[in-house]
TIDRENNU-782792 format. One line per 3 residues: for each residue x negated, y, z negated of N, C-alpha, C. Coordinates in steps of 0.001 Angstrom, whole numbers, plus 500000, padded with zeros to 6 digits. Atoms other than C-alpha are relative to their C-alpha. Last residue first. Layout:
BEGIN
X:Y:Z:X:Y:Z:X:Y:Z  ...
This chain:
BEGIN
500576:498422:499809:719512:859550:744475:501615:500706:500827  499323:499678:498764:721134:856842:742403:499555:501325:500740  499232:499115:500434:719111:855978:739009:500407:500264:501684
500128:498563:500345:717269:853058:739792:501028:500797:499668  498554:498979:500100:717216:849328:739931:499367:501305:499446  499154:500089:498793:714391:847301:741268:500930:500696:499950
499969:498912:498781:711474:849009:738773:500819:499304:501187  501060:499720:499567:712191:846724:735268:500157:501067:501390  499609:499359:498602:715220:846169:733281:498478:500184:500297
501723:499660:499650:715161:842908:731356:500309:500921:500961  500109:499052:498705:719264:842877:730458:498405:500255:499500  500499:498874:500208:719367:840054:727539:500051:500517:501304
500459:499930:498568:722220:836785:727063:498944:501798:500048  499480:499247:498884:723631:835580:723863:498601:500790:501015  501486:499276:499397:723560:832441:723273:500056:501547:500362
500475:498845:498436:726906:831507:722643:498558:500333:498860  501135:499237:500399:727703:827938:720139:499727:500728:500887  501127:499351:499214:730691:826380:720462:499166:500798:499177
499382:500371:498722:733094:823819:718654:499227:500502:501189  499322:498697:498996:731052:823864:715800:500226:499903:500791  500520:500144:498809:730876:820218:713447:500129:501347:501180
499792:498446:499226:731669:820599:709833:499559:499887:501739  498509:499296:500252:732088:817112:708346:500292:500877:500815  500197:498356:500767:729117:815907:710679:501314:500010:499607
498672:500119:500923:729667:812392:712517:500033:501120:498875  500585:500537:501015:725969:811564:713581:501358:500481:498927  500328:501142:499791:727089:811931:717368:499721:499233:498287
498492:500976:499488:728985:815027:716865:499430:498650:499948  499597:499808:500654:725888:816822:714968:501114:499369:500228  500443:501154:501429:723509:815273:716850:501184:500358:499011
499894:501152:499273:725139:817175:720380:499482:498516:498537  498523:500625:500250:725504:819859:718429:499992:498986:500474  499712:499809:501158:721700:820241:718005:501148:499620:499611
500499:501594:501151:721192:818625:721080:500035:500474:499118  499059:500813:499215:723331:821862:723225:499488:498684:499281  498697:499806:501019:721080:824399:720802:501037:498531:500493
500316:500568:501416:717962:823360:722151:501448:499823:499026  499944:501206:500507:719401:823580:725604:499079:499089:498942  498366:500872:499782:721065:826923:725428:499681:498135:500005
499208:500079:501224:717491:827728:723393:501368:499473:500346  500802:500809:501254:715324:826841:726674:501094:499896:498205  499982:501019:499304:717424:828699:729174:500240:499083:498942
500538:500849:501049:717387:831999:727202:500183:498423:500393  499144:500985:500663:719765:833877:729701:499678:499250:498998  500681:501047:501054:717360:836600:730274:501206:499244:499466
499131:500026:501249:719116:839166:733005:499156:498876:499602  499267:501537:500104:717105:840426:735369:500431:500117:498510  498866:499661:501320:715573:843911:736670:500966:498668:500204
498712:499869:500097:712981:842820:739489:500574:500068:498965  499523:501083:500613:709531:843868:740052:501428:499757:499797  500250:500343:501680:709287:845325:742693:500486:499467:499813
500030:498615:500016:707628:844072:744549:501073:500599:500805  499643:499787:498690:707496:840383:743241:499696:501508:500095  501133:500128:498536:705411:839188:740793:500221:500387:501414
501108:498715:500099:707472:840443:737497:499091:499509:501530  499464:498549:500339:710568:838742:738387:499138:500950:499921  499193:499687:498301:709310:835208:739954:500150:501437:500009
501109:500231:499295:706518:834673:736701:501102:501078:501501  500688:498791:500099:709360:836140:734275:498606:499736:500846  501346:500805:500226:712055:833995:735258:499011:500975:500384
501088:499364:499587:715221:835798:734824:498849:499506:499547  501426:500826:500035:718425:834233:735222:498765:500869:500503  499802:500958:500764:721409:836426:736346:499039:499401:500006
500006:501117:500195:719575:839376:738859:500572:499308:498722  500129:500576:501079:719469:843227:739594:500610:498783:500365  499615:501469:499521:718911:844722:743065:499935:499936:498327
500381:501042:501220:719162:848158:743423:500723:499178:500242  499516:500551:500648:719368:850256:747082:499579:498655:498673  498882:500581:499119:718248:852302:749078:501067:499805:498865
499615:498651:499880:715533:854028:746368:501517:499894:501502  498129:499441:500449:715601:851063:744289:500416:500642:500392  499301:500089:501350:714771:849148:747041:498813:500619:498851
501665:500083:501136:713938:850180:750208:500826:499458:499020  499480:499147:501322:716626:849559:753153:499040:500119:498938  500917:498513:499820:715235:849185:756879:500303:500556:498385
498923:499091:499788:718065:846368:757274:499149:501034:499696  499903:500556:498448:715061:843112:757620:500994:501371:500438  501711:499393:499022:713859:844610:754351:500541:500186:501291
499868:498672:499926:717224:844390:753050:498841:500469:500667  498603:499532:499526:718066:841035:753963:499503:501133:499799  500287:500188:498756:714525:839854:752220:500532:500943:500972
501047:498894:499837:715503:841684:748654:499514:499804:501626  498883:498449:499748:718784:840173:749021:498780:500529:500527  499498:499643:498606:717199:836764:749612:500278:500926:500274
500804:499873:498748:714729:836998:746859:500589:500188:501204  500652:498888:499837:717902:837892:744609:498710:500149:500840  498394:499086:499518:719774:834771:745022:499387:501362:500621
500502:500646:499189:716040:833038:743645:501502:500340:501046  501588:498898:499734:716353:835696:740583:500071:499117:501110  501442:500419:500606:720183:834088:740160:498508:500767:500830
499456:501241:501013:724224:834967:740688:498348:499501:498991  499944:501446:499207:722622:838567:742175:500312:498958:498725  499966:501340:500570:724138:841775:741901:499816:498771:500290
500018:501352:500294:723296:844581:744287:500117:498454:498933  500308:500709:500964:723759:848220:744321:500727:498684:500439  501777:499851:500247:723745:851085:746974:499447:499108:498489
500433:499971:501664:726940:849914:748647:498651:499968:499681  501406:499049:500173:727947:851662:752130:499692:499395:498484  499395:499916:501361:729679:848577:753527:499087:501243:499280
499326:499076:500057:729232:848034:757078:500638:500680:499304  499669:499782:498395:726316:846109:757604:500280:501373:499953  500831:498758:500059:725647:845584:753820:500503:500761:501101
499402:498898:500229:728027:842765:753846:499770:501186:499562  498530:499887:499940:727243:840469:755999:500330:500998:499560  500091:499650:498788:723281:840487:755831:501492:500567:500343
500692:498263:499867:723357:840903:752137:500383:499946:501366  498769:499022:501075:725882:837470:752182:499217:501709:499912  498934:500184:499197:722989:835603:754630:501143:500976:499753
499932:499363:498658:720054:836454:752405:501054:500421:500820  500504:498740:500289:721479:835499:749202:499834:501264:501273  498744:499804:500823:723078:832479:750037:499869:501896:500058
498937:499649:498897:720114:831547:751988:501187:500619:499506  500887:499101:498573:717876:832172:749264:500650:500401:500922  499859:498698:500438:720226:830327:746668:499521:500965:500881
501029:499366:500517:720373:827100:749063:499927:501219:499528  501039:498943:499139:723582:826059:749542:499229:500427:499068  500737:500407:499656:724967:823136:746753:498972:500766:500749
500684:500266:501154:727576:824790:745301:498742:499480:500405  500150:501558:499857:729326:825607:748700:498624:499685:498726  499161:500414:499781:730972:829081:748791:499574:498491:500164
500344:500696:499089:729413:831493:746603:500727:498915:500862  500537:501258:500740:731638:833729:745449:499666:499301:501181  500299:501277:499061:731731:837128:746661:499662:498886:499300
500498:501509:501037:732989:839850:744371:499929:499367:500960  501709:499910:500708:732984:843137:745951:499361:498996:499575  501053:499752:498887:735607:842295:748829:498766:500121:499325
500249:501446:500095:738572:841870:745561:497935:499633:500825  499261:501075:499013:737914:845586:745772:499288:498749:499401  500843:501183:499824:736866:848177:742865:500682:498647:500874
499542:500920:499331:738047:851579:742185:499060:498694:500403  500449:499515:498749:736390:853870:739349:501056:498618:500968  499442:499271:499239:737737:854629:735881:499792:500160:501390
500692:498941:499237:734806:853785:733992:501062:500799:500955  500845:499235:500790:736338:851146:732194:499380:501962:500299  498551:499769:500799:738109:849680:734871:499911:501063:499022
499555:499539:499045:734798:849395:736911:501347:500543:499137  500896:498742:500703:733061:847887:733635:500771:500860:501566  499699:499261:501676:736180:845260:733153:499113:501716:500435
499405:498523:499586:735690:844494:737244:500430:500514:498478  500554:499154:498682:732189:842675:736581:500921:501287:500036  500816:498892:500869:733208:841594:732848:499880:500779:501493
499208:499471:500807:736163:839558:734461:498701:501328:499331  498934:499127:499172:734017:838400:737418:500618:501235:499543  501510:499325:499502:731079:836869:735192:501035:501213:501078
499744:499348:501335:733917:834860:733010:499035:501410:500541  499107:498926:500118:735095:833976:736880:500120:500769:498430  500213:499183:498925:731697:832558:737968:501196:501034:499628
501114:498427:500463:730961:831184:734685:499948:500262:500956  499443:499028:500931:733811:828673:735335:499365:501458:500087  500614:500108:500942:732398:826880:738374:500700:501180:499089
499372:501470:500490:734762:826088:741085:499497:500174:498660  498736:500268:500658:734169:829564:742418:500898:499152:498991  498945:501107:499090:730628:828975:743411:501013:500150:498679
499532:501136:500405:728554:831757:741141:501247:499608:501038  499465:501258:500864:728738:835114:742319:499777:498728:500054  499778:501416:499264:727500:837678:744790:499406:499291:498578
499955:501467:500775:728583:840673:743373:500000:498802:500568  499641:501069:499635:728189:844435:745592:499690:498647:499110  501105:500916:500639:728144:847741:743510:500757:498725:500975
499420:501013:499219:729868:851125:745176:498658:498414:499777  498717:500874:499696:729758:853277:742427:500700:498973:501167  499945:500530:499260:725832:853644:741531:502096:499752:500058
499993:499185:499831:725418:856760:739079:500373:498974:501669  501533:499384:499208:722890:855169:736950:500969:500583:501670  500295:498579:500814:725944:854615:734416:498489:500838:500870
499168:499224:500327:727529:852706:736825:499578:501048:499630  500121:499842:499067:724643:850253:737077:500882:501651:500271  501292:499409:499423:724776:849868:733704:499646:500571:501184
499849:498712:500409:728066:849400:733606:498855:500432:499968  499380:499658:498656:727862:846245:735887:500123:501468:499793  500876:499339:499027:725082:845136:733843:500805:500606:500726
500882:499215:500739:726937:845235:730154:499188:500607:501437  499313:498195:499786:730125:844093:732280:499040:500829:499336  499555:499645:498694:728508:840846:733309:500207:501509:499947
501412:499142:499305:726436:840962:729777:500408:500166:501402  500621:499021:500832:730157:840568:728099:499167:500480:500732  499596:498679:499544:731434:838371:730396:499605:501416:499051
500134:499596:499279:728900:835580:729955:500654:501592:500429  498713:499399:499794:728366:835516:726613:500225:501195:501018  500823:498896:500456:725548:832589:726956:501549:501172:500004
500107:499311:498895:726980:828835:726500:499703:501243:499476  500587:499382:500489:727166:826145:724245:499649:500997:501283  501267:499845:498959:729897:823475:724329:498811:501167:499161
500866:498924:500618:732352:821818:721957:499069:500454:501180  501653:501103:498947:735227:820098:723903:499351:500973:499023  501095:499936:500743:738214:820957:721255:498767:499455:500594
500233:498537:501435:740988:820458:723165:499010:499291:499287  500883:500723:501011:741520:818158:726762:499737:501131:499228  499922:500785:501184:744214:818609:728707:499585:499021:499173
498975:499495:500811:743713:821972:730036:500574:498621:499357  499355:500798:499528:740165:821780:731040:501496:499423:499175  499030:499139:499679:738126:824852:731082:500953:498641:500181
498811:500989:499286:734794:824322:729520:501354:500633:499998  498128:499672:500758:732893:827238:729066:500660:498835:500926  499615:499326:499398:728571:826232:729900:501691:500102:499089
500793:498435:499827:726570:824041:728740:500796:500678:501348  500025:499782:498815:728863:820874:727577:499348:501334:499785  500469:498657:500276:728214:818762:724593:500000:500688:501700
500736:499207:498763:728970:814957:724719:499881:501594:499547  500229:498987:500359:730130:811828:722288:498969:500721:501353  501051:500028:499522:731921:809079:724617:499536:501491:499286
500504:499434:501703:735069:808818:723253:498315:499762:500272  500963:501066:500245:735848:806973:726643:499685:500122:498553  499342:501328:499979:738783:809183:727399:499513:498635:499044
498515:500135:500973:736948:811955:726154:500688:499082:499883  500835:500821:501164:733845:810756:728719:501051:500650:498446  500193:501520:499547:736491:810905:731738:499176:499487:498220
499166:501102:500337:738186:813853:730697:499268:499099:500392  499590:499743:501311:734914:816104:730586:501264:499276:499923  501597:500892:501025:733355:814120:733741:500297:500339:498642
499706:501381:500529:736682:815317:735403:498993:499382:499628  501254:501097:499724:736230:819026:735179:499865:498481:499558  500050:501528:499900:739206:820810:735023:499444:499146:500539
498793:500091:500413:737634:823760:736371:500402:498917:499817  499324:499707:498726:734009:822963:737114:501397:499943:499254  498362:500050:500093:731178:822823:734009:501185:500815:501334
498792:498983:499279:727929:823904:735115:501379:499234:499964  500211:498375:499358:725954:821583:733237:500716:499867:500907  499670:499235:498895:726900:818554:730796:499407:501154:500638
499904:498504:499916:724873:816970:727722:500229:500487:501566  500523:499639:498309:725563:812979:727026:500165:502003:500216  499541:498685:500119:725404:810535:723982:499625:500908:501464
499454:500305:501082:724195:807319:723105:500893:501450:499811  500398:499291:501270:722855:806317:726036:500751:500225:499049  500314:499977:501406:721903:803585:728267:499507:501053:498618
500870:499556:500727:723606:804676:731656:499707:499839:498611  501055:500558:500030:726306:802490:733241:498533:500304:498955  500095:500858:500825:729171:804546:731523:498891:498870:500328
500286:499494:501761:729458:807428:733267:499349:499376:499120  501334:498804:500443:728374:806782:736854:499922:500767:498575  501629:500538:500497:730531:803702:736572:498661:500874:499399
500116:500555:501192:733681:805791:735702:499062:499487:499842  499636:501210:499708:732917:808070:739148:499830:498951:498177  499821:500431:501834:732240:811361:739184:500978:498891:500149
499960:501327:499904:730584:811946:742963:500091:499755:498609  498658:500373:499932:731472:815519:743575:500333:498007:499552  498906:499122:500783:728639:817325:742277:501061:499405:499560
499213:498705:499625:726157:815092:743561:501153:500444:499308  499422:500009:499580:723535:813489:740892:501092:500763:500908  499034:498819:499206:721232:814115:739006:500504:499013:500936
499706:500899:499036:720083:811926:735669:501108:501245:500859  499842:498812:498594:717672:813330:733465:500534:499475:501078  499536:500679:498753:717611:810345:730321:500544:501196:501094
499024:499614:498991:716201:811978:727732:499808:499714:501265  500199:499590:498133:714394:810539:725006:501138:500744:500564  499484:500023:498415:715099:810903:721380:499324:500163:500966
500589:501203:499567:712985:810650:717495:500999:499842:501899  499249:501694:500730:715243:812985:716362:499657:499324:500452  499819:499652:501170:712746:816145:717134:500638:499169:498861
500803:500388:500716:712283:814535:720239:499831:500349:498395  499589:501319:500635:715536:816044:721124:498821:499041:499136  499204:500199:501632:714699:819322:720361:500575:498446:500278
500906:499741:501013:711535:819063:723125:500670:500217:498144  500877:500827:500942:713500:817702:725337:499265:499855:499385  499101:501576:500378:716860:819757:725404:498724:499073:499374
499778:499554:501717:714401:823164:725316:500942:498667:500056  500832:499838:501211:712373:821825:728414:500574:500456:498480  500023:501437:500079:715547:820758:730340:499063:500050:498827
499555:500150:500635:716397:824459:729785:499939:498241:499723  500143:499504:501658:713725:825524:730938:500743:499592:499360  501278:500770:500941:713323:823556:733815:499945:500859:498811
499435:501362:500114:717114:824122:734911:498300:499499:499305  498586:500101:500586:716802:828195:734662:499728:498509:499522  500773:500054:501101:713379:827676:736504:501239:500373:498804
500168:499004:500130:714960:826378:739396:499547:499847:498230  499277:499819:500654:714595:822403:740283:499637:501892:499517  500993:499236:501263:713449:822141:743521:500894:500370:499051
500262:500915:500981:715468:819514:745324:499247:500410:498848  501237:499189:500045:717091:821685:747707:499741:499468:499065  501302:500441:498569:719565:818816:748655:498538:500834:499779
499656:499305:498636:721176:819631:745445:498915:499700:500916  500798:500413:499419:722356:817103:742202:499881:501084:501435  499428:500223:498762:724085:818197:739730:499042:500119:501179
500330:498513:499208:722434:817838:736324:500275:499590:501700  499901:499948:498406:723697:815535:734113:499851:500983:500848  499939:498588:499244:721337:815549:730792:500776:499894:501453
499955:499675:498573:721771:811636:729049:500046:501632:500554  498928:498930:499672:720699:811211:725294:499992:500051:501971  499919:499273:498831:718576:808126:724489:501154:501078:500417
501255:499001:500314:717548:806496:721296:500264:500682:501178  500900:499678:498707:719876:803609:722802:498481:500723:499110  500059:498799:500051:722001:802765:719043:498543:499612:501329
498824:499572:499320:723461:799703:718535:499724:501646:500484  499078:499125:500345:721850:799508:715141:500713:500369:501383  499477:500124:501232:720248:796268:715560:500473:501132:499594
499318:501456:499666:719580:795956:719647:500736:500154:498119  498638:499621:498860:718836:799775:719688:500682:498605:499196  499249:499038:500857:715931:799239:717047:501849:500356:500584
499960:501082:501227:714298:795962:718707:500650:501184:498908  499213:501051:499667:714464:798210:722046:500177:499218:498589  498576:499470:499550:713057:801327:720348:501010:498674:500485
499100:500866:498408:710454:799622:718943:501240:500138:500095  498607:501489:500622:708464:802045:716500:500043:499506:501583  498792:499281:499170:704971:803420:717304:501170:499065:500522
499192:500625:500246:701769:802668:714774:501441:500647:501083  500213:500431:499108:698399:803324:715510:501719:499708:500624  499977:501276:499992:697487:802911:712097:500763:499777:501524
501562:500676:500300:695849:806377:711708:500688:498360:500247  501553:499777:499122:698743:807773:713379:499396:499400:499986  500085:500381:499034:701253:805920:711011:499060:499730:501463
499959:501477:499913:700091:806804:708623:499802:499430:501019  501387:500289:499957:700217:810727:709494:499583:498248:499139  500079:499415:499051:703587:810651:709959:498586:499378:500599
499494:500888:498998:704730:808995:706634:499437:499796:501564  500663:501322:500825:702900:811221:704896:499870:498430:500958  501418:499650:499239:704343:813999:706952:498885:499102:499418
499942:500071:498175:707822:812894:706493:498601:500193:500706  500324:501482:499392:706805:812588:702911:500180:499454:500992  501143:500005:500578:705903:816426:702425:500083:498178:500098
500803:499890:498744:708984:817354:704636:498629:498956:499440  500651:498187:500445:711274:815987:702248:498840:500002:500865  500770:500441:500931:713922:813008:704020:498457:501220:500004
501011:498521:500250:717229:813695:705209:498767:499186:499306  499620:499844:501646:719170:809987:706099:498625:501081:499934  498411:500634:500832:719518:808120:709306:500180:501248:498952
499455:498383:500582:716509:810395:711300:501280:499707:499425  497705:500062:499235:715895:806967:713129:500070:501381:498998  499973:499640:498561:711631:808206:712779:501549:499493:500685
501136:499173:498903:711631:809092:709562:500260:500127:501081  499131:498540:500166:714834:807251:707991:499155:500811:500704  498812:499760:499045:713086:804131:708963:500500:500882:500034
500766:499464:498627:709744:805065:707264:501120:499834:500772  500051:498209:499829:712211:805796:704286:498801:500037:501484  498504:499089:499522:713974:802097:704698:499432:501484:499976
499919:500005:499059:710415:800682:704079:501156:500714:500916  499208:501331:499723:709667:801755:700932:499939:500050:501849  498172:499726:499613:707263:804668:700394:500163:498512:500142
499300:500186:501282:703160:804757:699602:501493:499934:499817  499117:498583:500796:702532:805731:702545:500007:500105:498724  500802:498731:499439:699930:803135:703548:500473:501294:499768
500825:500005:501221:702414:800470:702165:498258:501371:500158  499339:499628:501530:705226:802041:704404:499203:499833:498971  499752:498880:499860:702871:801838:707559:500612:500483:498852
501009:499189:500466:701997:798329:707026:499782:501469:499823  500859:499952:501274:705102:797422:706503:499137:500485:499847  499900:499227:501023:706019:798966:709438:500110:500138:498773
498411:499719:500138:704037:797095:711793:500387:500767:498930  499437:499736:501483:700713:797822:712911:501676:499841:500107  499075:498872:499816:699502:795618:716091:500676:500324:498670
């Protein structure tokens, strides 16, 4: 079995620069990173994370908590963005540790059992006690999404700019002539339900038109299935509501509407438009029609979220408190111009 002598004398390098390679201690020029690289290959060679941990104290492992829901399919939001976490963590030689769990179950063990070296949040909840708990701990972390927790300063996160594209679609809609728009929201508890609120009634304000509490619906149990959510909430409040526009929290929010409306004789766009948060371009373009979504960039919120996440962990002078993404309107044939 090659060790990394043999790998350094095959480089031509010392041994501390094949360490710097694959522990990423100390910058080193592409042209002997790839020296280094390809050595190795040919010799077969692939460090020992355990016999590396044990002498610098260091896992190799970042933790992702992702809240855990009885519907066990993960949406394509959460596999993309798992896919951009582990494909930039490998980048520093890292695993990732994918550990779900329920919402409500934050517990000191469930912090601190796990062998890592660092930890990346989702959907941040108003004073969210997993963000004091691993502060307490000095536990380096990165949250996706707007932390909101009043006594803790300087969490860094990385999120998309939510109220902005809230009020970019809500005016959109507007500008096609739609004034009675229904919002089914993000579970209350979760921040980016009320940065998604504020842009909602901004473009109503804006525009000069009236707008009830009654438009915004937040979801009401973090966990219900988006579908049902979807479905159930069109069924309610279409009934007796004349609105000829739909907002959904996510494209799998938005299958239900589109269901609900079938089942109510309504067409869409010529009833009524449906636009979507999260837009997965297999779900969005395959349906009929296709659906007008918003592009959150999944994948880059969690490339970016291990970028800072190395940059706190490896003690950076400069370190950014946040990083926004920002967020695209895909319009396609569900929303129309208002007949």
């Amino acid at each position: 079995m090659a060790k990394i002598d043999d790998v350094a004398k095959l480089a031509n390098v010392s041994k501390g620069t094949v360490s710097n390679v694959f522990g990423r201690k100390r910058p080193v020029s592409k042209e002997v990173r790839e020296r280094v690289l390809q050595a190795a290959k040919q010799l077969n060679y692939t460090p020992n994370h355990i016999a590396r941990s044990l002498t610098t104290k260091q896992t190799m492992i970042i933790g992702l908590k992702i809240p855990y829901s009885k519907h066990l399919t993960l949406s394509s939001f959460q596999q993309n963005l798992i896919s951009g976490v582990v494909t930039e963590a490998s980048l520093y030689n890292y695993r990732v540790l994918i550990d779900t769990l329920a919402q409500d179950s934050v517990e000191l063990p469930y912090l601190t059992t796990d062998p890592i070296d660092g930890v990346i949040i989702l959907d941040p909840k108003r004073e969210d006690e997993r963000i004091a708990l691993l502060h307490e701990l000095n536990t380096p972390f990165v949250v996706i999404g707007k932390p909101q927790n009043s006594n803790v300063e300087n969490v860094s996160f990385v999120n998309n700019n939510n109220e902005e594209i809230a009020f970019e679609v809500c005016d959109f809609l507007i500008q096609q002539g739609h004034e009675k728009i229904l919002f089914l929201n993000a579970p209350e508890c979760v921040t980016v339900s009320h940065d998604r609120k504020r842009g909602f009634l901004r473009a109503f304000h804006k525009n000069r038109l009236p707008c009830s509490e009654r438009d915004n619906v937040f979801k009401k149990d973090m966990l219900e299935d988006p579908g049902t959510y979807g479905y159930e909430a069109t069924l309610t409040y279409l009934v007796d509501q004349e609105y000829t526009a739909v907002i959904a929290d996510t494209d799998k929010v938005a299958l239900g509407i589109l269901r609900a409306l079938k089942e109510l004789g309504k067409a869409v766009p010529d009833d009524v438009s449906v636009i979507a948060f999260s837009d997965d371009p297999v779900l969005s373009q395959g349906i009929d029609p296709p659906l007008t979504a918003v592009d959150l960039f999944a994948s880059k919120l969690g490339s970016e979220a291990v970028k800072l996440l190395f940059s706190i962990m490896t003690k950076q002078d400069e370190v950014e408190q946040s990083v926004i993404v920002r967020a695209k309107l895909n319009v396609r044939k569900s929303s129309a111009v208002r007949k």
